[in-house]
N, CA, C and O atoms as a printed pandas DataFrame, in Angstrom:
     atom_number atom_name residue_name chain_id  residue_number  x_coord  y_coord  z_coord
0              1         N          UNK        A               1   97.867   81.625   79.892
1              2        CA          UNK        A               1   98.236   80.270   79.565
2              3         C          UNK        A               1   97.701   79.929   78.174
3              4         O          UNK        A               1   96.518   79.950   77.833
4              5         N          UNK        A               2   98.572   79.668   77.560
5              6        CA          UNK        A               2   98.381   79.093   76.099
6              7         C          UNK        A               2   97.957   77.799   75.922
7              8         O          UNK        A               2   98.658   76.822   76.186
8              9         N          UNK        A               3   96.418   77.728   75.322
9             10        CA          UNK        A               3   95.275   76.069   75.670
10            11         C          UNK        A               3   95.962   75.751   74.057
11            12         O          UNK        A               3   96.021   76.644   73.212
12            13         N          UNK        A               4   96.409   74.472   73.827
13            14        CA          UNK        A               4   96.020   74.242   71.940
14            15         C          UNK        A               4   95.200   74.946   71.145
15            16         O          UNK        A               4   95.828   75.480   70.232
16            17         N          UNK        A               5   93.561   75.252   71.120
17            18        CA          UNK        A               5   93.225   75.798   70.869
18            19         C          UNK        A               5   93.680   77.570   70.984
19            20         O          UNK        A               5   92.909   78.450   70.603
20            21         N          UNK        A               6   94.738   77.792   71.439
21            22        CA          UNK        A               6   95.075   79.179   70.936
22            23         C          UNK        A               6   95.987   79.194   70.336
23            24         O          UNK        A               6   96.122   79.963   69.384
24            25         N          UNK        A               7   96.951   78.285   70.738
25            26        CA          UNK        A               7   98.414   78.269   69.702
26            27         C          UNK        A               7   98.047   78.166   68.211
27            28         O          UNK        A               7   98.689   78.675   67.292
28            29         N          UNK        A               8   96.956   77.457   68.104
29            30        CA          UNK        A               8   96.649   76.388   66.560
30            31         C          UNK        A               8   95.068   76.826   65.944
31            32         O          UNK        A               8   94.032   76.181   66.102
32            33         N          UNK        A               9   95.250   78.218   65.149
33            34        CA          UNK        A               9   94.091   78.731   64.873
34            35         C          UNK        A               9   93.063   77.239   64.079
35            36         O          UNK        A               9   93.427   76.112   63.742
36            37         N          UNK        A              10   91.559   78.006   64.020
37            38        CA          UNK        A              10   91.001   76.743   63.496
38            39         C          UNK        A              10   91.232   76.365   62.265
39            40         O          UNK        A              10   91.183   75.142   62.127
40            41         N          UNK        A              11   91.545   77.164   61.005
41            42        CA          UNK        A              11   92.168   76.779   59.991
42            43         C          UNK        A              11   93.229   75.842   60.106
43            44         O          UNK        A              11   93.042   74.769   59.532
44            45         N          UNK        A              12   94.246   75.989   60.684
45            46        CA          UNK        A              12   95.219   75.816   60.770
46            47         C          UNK        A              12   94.719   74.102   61.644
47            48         O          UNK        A              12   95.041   73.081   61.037
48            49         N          UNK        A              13   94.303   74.019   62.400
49            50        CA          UNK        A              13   93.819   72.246   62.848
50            51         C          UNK        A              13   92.783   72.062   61.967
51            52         O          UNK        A              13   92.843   70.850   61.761
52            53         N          UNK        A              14   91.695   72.573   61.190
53            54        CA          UNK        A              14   91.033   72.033   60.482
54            55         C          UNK        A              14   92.007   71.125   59.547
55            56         O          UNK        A              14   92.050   69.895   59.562
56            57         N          UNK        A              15   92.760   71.973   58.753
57            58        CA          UNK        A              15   94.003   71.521   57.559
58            59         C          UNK        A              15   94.940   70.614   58.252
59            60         O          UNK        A              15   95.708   69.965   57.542
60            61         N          UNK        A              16   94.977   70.515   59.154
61            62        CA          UNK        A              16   95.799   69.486   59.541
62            63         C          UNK        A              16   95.028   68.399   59.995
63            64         O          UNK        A              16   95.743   67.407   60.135
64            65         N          UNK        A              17   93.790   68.189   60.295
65            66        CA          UNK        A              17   92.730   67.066   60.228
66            67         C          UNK        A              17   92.644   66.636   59.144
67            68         O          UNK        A              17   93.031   65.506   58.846
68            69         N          UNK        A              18   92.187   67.346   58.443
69            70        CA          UNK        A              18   92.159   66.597   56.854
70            71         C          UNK        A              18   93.374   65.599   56.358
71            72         O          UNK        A              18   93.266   64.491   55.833
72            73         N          UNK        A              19   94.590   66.357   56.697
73            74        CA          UNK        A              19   95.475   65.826   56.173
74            75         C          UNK        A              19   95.932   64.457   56.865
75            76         O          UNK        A              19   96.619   63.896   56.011
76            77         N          UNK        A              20   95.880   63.699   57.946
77            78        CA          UNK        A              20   95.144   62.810   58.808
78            79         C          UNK        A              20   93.941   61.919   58.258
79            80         O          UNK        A              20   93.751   60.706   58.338
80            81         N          UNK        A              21   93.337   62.742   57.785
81            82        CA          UNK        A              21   91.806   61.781   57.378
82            83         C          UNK        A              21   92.296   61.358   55.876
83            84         O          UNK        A              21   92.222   60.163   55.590
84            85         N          UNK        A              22   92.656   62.025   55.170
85            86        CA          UNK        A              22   93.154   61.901   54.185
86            87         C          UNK        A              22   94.545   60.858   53.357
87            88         O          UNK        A              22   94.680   60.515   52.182
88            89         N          UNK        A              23   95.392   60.602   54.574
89            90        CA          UNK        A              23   96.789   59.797   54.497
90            91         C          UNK        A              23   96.238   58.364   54.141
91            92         O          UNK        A              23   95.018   58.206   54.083
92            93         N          UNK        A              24   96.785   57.699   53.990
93            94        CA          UNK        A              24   97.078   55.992   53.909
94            95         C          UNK        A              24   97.330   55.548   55.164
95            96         O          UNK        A              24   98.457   55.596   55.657
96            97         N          UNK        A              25   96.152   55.017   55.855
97            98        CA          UNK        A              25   96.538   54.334   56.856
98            99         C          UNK        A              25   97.532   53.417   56.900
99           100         O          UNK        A              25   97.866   52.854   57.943
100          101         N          UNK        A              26   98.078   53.207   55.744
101          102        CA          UNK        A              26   99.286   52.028   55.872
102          103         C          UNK        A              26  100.808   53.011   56.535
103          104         O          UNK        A              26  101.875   52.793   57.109
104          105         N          UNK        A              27  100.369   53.635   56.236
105          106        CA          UNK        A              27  101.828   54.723   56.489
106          107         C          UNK        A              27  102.301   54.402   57.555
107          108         O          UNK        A              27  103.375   53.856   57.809
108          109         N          UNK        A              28  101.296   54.823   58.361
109          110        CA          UNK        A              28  101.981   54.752   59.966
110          111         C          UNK        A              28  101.941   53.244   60.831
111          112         O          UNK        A              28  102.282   53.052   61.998
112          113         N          UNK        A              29  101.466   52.371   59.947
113          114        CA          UNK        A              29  102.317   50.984   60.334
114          115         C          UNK        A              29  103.728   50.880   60.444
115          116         O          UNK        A              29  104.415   51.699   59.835
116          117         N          UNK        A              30  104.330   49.886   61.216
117          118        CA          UNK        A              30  105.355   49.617   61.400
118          119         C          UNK        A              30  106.231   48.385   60.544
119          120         O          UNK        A              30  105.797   47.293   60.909
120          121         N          UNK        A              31  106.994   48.283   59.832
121          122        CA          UNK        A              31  107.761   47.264   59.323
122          123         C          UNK        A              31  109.247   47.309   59.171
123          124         O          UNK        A              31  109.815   48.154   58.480
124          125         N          UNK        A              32  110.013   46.126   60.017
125          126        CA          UNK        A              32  111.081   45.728   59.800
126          127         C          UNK        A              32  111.238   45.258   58.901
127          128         O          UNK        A              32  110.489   44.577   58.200
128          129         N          UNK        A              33  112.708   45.696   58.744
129          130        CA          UNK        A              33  113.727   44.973   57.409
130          131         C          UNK        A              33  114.758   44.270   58.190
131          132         O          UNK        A              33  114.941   44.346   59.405
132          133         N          UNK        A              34  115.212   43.784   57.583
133          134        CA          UNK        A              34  117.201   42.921   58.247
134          135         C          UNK        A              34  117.788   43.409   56.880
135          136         O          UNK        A              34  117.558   43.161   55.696
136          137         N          UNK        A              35  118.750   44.306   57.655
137          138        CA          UNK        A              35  119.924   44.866   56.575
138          139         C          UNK        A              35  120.870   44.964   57.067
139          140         O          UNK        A              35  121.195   44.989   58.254
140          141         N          UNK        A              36  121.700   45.065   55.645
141          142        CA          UNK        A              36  123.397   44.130   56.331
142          143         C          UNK        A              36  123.917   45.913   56.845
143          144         O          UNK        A              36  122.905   46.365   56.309
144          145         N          UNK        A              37  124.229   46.487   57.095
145          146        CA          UNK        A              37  124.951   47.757   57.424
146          147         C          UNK        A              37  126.312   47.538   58.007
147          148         O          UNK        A              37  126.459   46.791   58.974
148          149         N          UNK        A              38  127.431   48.246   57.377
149          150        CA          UNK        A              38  128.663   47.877   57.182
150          151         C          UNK        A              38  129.194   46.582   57.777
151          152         O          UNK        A              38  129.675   46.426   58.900
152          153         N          UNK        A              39  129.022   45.702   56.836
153          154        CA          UNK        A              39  128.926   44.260   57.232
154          155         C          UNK        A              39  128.000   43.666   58.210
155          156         O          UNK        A              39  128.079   42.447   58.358
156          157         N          UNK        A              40  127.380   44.135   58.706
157          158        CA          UNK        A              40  126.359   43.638   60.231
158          159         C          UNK        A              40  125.389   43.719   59.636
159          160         O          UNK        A              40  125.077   44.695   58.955
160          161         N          UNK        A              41  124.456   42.286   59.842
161          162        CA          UNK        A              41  123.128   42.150   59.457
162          163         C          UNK        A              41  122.293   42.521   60.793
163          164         O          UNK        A              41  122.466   41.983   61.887
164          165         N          UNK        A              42  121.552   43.327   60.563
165          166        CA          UNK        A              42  120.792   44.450   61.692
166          167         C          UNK        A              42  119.220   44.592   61.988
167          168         O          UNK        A              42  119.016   45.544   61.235
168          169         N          UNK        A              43  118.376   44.407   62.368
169          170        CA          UNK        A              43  116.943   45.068   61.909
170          171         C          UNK        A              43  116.923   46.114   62.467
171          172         O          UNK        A              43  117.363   46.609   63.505
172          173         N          UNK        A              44  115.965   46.574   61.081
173          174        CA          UNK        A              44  115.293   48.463   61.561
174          175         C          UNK        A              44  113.906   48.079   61.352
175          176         O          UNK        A              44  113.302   47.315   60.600
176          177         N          UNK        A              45  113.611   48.922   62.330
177          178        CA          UNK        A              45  111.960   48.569   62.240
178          179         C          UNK        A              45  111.732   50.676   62.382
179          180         O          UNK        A              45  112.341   51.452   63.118
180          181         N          UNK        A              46  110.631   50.968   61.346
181          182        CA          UNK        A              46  110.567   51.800   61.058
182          183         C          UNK        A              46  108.985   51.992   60.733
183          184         O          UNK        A              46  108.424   50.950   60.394
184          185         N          UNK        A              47  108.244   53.068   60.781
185          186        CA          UNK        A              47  107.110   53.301   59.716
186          187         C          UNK        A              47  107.061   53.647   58.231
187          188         O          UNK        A              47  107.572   54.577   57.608
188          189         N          UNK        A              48  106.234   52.540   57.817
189          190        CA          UNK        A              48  106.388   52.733   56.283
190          191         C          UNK        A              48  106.398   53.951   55.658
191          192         O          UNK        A              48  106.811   54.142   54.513
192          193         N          UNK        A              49  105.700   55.229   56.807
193          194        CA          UNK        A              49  106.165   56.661   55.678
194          195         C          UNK        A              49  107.886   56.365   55.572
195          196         O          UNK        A              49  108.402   56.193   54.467
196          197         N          UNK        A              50  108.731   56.326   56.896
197          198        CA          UNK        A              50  109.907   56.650   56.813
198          199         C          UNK        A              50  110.208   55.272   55.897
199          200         O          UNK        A              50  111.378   55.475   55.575
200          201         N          UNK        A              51  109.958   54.432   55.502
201          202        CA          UNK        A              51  110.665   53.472   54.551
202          203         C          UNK        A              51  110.390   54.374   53.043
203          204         O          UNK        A              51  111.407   54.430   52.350
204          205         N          UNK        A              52  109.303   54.995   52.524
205          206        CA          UNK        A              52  109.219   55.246   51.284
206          207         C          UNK        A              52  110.028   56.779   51.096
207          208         O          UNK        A              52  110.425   57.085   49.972
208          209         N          UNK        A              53  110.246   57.724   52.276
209          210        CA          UNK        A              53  111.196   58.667   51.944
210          211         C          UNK        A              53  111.908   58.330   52.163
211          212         O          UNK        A              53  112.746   59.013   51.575
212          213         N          UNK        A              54  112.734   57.097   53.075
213          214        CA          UNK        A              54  114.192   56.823   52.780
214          215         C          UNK        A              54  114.058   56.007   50.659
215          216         O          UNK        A              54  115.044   56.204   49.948
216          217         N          UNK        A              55  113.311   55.533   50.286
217          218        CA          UNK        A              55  113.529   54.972   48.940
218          219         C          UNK        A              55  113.504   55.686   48.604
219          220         O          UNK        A              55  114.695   55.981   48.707
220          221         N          UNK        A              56  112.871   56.840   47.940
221          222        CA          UNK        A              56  113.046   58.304   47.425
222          223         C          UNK        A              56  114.448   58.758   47.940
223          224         O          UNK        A              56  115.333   58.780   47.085
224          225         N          UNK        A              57  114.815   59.160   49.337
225          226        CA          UNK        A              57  116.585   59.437   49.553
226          227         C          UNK        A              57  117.526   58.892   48.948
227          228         O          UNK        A              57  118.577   59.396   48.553
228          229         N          UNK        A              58  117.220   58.029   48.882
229          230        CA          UNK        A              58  118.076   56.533   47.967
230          231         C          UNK        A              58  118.023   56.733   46.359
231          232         O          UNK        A              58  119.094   57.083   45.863
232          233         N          UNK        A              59  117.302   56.618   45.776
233          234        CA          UNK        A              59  117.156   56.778   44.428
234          235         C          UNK        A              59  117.825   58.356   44.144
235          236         O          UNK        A              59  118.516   58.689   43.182
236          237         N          UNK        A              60  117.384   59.204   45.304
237          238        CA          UNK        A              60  118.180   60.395   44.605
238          239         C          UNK        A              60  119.281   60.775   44.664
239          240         O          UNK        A              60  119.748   61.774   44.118
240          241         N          UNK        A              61  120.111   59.575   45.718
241          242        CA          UNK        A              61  121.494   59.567   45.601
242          243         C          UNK        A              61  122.352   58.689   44.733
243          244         O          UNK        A              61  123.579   58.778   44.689
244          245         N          UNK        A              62  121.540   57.731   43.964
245          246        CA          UNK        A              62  121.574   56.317   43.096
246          247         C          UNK        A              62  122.443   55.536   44.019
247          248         O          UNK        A              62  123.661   55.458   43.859
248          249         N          UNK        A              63  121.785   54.952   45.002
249          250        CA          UNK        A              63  122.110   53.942   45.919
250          251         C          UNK        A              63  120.708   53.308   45.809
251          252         O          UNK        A              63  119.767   53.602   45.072
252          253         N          UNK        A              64  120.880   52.045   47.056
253          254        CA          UNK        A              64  119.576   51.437   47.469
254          255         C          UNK        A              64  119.722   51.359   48.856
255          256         O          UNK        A              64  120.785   51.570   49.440
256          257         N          UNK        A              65  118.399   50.983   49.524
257          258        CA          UNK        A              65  118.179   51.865   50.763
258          259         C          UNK        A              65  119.293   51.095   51.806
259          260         O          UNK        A              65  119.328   51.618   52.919
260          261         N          UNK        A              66  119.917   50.299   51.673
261          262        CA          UNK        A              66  120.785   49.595   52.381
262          263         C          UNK        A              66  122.050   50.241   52.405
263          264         O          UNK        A              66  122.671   50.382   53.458
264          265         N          UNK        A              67  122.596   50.765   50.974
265          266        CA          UNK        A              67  123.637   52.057   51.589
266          267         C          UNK        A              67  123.515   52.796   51.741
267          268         O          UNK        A              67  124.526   53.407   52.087
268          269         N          UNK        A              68  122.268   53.562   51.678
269          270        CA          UNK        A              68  121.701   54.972   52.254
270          271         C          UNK        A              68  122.082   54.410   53.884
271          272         O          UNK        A              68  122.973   55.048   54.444
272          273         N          UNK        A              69  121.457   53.267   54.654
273          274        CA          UNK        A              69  121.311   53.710   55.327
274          275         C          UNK        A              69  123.217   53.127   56.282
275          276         O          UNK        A              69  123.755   53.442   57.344
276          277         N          UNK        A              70  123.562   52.267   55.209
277          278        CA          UNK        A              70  124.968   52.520   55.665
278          279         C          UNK        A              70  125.777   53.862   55.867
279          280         O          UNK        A              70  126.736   53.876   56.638
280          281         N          UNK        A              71  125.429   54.866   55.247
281          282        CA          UNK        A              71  126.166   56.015   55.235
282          283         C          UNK        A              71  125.498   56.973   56.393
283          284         O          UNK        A              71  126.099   57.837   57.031
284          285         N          UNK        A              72  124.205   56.638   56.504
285          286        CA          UNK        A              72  123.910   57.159   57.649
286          287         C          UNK        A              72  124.233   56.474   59.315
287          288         O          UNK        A              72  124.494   56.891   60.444
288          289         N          UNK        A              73  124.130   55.858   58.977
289          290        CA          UNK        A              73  124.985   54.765   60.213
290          291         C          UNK        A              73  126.409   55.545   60.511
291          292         O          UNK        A              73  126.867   55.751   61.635
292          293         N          UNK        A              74  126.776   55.783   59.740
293          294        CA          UNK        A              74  128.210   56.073   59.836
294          295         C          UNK        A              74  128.582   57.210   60.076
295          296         O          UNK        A              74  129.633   57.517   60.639
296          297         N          UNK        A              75  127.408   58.229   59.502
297          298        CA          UNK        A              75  127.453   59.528   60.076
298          299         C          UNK        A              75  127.003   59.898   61.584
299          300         O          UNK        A              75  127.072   60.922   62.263
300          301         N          UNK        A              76  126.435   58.394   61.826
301          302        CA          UNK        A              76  125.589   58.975   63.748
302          303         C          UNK        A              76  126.480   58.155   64.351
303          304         O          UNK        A              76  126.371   57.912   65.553
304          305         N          UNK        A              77  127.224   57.758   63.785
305          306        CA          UNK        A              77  128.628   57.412   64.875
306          307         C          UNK        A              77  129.886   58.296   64.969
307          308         O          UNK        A              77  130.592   58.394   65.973
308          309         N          UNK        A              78  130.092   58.977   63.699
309          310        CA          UNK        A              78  130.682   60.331   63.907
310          311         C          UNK        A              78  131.619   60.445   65.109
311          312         O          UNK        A              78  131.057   59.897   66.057
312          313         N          UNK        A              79  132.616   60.849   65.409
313          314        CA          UNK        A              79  132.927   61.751   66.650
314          315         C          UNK        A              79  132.172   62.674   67.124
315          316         O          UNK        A              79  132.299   63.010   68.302
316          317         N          UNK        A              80  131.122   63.339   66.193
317          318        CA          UNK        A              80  130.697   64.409   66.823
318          319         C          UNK        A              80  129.600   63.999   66.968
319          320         O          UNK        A              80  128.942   64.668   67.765
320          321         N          UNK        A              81  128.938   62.898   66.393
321          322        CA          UNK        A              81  127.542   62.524   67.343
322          323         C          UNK        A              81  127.526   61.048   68.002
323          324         O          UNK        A              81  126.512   60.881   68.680
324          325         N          UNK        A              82  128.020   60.417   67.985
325          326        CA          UNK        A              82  127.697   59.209   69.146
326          327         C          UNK        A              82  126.027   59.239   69.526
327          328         O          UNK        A              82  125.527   59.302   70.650
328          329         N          UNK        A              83  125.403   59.177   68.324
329          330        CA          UNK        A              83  124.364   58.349   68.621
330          331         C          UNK        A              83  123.951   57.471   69.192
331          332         O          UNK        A              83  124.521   56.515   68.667
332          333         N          UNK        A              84  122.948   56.880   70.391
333          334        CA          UNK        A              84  122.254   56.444   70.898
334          335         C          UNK        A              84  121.294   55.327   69.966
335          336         O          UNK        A              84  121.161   54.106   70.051
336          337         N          UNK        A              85  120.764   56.250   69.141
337          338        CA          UNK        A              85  119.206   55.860   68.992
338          339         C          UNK        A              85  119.308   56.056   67.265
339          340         O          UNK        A              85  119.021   57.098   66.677
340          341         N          UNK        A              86  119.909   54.466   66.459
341          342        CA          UNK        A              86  119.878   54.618   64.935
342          343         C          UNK        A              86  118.295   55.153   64.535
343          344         O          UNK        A              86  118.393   56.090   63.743
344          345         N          UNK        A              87  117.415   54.952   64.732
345          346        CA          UNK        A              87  115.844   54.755   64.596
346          347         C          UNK        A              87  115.463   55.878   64.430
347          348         O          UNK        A              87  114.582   56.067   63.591
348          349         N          UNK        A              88  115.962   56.897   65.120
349          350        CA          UNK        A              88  115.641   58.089   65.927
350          351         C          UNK        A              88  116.128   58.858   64.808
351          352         O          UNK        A              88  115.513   59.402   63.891
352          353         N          UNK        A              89  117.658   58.772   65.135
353          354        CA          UNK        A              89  118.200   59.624   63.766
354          355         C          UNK        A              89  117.922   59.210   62.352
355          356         O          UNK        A              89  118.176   60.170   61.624
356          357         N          UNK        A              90  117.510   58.189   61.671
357          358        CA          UNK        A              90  117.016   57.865   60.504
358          359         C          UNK        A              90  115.931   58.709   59.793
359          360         O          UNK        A              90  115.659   59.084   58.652
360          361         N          UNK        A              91  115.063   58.898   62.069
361          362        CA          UNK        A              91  113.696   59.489   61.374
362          363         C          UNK        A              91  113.823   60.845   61.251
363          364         O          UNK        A              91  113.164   61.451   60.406
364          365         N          UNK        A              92  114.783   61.543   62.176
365          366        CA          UNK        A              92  115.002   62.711   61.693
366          367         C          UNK        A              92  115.492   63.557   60.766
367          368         O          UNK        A              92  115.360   64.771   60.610
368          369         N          UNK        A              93  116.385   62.288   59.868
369          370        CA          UNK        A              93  117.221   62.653   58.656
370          371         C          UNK        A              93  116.004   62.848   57.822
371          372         O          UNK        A              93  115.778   63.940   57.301
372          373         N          UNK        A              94  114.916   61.445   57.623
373          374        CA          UNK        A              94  114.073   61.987   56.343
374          375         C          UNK        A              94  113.588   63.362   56.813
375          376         O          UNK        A              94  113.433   64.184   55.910
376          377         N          UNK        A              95  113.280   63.820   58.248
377          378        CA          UNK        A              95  112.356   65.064   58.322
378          379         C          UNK        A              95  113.105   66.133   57.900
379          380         O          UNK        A              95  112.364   67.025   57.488
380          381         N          UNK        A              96  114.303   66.418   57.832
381          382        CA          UNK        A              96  115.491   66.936   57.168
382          383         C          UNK        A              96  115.527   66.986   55.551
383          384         O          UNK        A              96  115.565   67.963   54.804
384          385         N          UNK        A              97  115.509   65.936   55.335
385          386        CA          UNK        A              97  115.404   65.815   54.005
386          387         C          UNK        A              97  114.252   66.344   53.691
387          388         O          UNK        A              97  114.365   67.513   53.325
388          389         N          UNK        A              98  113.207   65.942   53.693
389          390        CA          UNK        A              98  112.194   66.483   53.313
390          391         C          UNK        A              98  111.952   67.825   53.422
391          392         O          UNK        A              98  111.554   68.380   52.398
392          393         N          UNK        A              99  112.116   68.594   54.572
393          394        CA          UNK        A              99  112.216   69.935   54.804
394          395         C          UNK        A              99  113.333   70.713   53.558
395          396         O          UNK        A              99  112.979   71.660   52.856
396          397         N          UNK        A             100  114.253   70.278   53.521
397          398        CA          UNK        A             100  115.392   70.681   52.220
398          399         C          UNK        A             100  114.631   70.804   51.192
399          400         O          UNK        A             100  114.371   71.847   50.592
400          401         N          UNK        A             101  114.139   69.394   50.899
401          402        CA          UNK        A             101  112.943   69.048   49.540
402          403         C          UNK        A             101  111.810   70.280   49.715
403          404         O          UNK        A             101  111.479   70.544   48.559
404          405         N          UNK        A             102  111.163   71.039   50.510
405          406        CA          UNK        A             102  110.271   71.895   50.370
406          407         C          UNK        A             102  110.702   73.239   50.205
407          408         O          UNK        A             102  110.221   74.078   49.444
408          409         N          UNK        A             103  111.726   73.370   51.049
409          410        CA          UNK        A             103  112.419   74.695   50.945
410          411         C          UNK        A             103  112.781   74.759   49.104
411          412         O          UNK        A             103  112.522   75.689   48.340
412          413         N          UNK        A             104  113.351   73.630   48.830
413          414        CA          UNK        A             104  114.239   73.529   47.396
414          415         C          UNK        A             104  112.654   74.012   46.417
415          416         O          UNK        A             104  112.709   74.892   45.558
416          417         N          UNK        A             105  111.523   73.367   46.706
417          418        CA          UNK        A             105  110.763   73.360   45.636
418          419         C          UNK        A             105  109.666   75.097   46.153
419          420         O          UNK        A             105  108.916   75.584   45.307
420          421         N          UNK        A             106  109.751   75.508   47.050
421          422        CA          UNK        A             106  109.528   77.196   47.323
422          423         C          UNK        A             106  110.331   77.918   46.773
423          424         O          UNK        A             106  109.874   78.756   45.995
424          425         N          UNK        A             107  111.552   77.859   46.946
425          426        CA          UNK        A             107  112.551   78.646   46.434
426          427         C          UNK        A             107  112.216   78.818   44.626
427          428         O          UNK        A             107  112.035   79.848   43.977
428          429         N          UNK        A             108  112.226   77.328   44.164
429          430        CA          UNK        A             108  111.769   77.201   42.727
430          431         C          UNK        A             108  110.805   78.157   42.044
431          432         O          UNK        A             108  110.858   78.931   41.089
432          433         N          UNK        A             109  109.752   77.712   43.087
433          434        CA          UNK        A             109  108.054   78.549   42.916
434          435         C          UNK        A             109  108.382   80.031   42.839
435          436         O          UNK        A             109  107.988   80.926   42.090
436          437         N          UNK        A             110  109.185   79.998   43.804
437          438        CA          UNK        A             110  109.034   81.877   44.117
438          439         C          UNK        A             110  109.817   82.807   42.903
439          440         O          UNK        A             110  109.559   83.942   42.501
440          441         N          UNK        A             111  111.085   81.652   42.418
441          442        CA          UNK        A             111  111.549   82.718   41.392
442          443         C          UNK        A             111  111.171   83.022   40.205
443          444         O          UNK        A             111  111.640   83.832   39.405
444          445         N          UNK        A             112  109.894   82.004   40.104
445          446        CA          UNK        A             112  108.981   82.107   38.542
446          447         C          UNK        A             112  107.897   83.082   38.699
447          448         O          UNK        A             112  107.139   83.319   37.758
């Protein structure tokens, strides 16, 4: 039987403590917005990490975060996803994004 302590060598939870002790406690607060999304004024209530990588998503598409998140709205209604849970998928898009964003900047590293 696999305890945490075996999956997660001690390096490996040390470095991830730090990085915990280390964050902005503001991050993982919660704050709503009211945004209009394709015509419908809506609230999202989100954690401020996911508000500052959706503004970063936004700026790097030259939108603002209100049609970012119109276009994502629109993609989790899809035919092929019928989303449930806007909140949910918002938060998984930045983890997406961001994951792209690391892969993109390894790939960079590695060919220099």
């Amino acid at each position: 039987m696999n305890t945490s302590a075996q999956q997660y060598p001690e390096k490996t939870t040390s470095t991830l403590t730090s990085l915990f002790e280390q964050a902005d406690n503001s991050l993982w607060d919660s704050t709503t917005r009211s945004i209009r999304i394709s015509g419908t004024v809506t609230s999202v209530r989100l954690e401020n990490f996911f508000w500052r990588v959706l503004g970063e998503m936004a700026s790097e598409a030259s939108l603002q975060i209100p049609q970012l998140l119109t276009a994502l709205s629109k993609q989790s209604n899809s035919p092929e996803n019928k989303l449930t849970n806007f909140t949910s998928f918002v938060r998984v898009s930045c983890g997406c994004y961001l994951e792209t964003k690391i892969s993109r900047q390894t790939a960079v590293e590695d060919s220099h």
